[in-house]
C-alpha positions in Angstrom: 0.0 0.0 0.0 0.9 3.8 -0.8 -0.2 6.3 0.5 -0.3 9.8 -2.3 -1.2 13.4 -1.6 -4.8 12.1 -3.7 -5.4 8.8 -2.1 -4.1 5.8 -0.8 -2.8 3.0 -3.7 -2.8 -0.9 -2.9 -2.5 -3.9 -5.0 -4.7 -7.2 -5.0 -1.8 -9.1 -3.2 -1.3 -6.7 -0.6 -4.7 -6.4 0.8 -6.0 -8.6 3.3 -9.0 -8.1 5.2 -8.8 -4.4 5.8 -7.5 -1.3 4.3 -6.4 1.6 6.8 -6.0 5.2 6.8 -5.1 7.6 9.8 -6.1 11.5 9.5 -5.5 13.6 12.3 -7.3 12.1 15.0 -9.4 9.4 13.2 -9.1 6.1 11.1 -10.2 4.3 9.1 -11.0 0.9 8.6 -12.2 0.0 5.0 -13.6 -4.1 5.0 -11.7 -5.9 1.9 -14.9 -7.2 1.2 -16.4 -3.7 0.6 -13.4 -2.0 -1.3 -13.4 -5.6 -3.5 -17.2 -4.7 -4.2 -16.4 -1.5 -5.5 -13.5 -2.5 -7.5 -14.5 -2.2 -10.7 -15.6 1.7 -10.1 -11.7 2.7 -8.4 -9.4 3.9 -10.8 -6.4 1.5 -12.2 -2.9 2.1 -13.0 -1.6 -1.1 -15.1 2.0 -1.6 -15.6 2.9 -4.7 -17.4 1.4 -7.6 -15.8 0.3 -5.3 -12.2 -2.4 -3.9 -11.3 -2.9 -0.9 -9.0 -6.3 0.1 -7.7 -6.3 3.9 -6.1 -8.4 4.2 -3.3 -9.3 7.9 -3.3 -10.3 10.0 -0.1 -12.3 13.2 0.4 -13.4 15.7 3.0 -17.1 15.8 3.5 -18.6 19.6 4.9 -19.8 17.2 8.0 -16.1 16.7 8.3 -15.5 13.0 7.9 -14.3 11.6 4.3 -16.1 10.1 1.3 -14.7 7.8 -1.6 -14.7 9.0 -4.8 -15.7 6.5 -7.6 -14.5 6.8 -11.2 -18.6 6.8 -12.0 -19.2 10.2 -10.4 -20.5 9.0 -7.2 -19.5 9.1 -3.9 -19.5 6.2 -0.7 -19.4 7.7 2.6 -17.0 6.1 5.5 -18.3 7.2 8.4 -19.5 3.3 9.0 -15.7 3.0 8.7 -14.7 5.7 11.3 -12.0 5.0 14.3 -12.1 7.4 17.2 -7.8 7.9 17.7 -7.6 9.7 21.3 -5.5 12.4 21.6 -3.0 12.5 24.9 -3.9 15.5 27.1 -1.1 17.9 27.6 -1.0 17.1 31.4 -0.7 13.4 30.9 2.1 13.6 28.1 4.3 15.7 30.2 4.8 12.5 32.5 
């Protein structure tokens, strides 16, 4: 997996069961069964005899991130979403 200023890149053989991405304080966790579903509407790259599917990530105005599909629509993660707690500032001066 790669991770680009547009979106995160993965092959086939490299995904398991779940895709991840971290922003700021949240995650991610994309089902390989869900992504694989999709497949066919992610854009490819294909380079000899590889494939590389781009998994690309917006910002929603609600403030969470949607995937954009090469068929103009758009699948909302927040079923996806991962709480990432922040350390206070008194407890990570110990």
């Amino acid at each position: 997996m790669r991770i680009t200023p547009t979106g995160i890149s993965f092959s086939a053989r490299q995904l398991r069961d779940y895709t991840f991405s971290a922003v700021s304080d949240e995650a991610y966790a994309l089902p390989y069964q869900w992504v694989h579903s999709r497949i066919k509407h992610l854009s490819v790259t294909e380079r000899e005899e590889k494939s590389h599917w781009h998994i690309l990530l917006y910002p929603t105005p609600s403030g969470g991130l949607t995937l954009r599909l090469n068929n103009g629509q758009n699948e909302s993660l927040d079923d996806f979403k991962i709480a990432l707690g922040r350390p206070s500032v008194a407890s990570s001066a110990n």
